[in-house]
C-alpha positions as MATLAB code, in Angstrom:
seq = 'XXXXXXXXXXXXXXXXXXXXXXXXXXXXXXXXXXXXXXXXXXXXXXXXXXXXXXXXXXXXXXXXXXXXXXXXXXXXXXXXXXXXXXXXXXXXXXXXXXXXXXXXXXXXXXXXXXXXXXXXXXXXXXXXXXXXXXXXXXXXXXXXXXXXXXXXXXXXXXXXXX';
ca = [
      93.790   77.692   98.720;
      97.091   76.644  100.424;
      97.174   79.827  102.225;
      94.071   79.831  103.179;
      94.332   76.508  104.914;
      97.469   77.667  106.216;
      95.948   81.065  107.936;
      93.097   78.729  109.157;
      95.839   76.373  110.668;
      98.183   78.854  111.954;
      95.440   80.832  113.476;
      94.311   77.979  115.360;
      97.509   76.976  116.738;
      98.077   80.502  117.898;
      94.841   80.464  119.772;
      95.815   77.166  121.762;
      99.211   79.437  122.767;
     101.479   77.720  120.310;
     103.629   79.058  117.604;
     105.034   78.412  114.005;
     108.151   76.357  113.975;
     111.033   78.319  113.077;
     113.637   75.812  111.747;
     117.086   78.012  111.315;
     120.915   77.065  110.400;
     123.282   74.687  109.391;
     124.240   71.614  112.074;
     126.640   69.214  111.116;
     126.121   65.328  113.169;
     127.193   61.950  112.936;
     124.311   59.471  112.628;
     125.092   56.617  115.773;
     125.709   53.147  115.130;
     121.516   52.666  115.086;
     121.394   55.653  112.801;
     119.768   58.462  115.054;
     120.648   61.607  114.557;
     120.620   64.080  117.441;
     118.852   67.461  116.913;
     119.690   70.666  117.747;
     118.238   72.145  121.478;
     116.105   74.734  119.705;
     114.661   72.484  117.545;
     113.638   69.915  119.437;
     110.266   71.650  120.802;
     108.726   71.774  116.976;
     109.173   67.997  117.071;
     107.999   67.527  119.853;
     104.618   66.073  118.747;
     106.508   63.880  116.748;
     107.655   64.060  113.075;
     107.255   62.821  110.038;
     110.334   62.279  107.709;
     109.859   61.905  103.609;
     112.285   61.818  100.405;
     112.707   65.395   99.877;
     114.214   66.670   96.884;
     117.838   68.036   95.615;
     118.723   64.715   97.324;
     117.883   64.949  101.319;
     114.827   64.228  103.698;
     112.519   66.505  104.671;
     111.327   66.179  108.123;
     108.083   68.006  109.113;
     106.781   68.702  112.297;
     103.663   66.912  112.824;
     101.494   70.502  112.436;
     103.247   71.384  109.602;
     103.085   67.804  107.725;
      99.140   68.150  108.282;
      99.581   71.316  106.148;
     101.715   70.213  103.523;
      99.918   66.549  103.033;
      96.633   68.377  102.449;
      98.403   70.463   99.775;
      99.622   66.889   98.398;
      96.289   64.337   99.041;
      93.986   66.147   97.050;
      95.170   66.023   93.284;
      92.287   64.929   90.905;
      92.592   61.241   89.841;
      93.301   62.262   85.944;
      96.319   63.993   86.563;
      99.011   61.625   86.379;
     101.984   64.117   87.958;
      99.481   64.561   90.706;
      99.169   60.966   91.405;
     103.162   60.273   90.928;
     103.994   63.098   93.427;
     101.669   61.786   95.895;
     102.864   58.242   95.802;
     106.247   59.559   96.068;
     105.725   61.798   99.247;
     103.159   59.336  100.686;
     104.723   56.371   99.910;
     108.399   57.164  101.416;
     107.219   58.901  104.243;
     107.605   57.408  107.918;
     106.436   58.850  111.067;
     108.904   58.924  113.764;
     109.407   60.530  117.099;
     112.370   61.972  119.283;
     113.705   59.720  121.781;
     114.404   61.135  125.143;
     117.537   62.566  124.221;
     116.123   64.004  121.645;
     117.201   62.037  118.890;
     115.835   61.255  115.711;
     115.734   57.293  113.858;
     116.344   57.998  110.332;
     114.751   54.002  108.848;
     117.473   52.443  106.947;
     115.193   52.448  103.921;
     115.330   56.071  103.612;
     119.651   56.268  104.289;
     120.192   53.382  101.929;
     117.448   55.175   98.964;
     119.603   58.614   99.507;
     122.778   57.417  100.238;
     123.274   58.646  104.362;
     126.183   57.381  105.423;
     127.431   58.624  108.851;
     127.865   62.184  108.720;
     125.262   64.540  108.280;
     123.941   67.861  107.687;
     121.225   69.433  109.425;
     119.309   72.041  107.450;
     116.683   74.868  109.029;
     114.357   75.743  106.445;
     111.821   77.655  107.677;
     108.916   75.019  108.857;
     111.182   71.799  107.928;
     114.227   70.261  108.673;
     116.223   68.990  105.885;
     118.601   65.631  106.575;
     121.408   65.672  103.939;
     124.485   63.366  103.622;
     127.380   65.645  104.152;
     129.216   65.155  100.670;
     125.652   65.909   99.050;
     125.048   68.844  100.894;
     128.929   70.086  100.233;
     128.125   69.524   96.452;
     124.700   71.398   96.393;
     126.389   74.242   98.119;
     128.841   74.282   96.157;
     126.562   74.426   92.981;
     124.076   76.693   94.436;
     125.767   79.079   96.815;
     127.658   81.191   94.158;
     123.922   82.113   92.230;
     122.727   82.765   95.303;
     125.634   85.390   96.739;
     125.482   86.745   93.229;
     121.618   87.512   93.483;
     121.126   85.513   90.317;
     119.390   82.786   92.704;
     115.740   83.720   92.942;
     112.863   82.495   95.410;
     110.296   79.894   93.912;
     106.594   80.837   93.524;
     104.314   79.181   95.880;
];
């Protein structure tokens, strides 16, 4: 169903002469004194439209472009109301999300709420993943490389499912 929504989606934004975000690298920042974080050039144009930032896991935000967050929401919103993981996930992602949009520098308020609940202090780490944008703390990110990089040089590291 998921990919079915998402060829609908992607189709559509083709059509109207846009493309799929394609959110590379690693960027290291330090959050200003209000807590904006400045984004790299080339990403700048998928959030363009705005974004919308939520408590990801592994300990960082994810930050969707607003397409994208359309997409993965509908993949969230639609759990049955017996299913109690359902429900918990949603209130999670729902609940802790915040849309926000680049300033004219194109910068990026991260709410306090969200740095204080993750632990953001002033340097950060920019992830590329694909069709998100991850936000770690730079001592988190250093530790989930660290636990994660050799499995994944080794080939022991496998892709998830979707």
């Amino acid at each position: 169903m998921v990919e079915q929504m998402w060829r609908m989606c992607g189709t559509q934004w083709r059509r109207r002469g846009g493309r799929v975000a394609e959110l590379l690298g690693t960027h290291s920042y330090q959050l200003d004194p209000k807590g904006r974080v400045s984004l790299p050039s080339r990403f700048r144009e998928a959030f363009a439209d705005g974004a919308v930032l939520t408590l990801g896991q592994d300990g960082c935000l994810f930050c969707f472009p607003r397409a994208e967050w359309e997409v993965r929401s509908g993949e969230v919103r639609n759990p049955p109301l017996s299913d109690a993981e359902g429900r918990a996930y949603a209130r999670m992602f729902f609940g802790k999300a915040e849309a926000v949009e680049l300033d004219s520098q194109g910068r990026l308020l991260i709410p306090q709420r969200l740095r204080s609940e993750l632990g953001i202090r002033k340097e950060v780490v920019v992830l590329g993943v694909f069709d998100r944008m991850e936000i770690w703390d730079k001592d988190a990110h250093g530790r989930y490389e660290q636990s994660h990089g050799g499995a994944y040089q080794a080939g022991t590291l496998e892709p998830g499912t979707r």
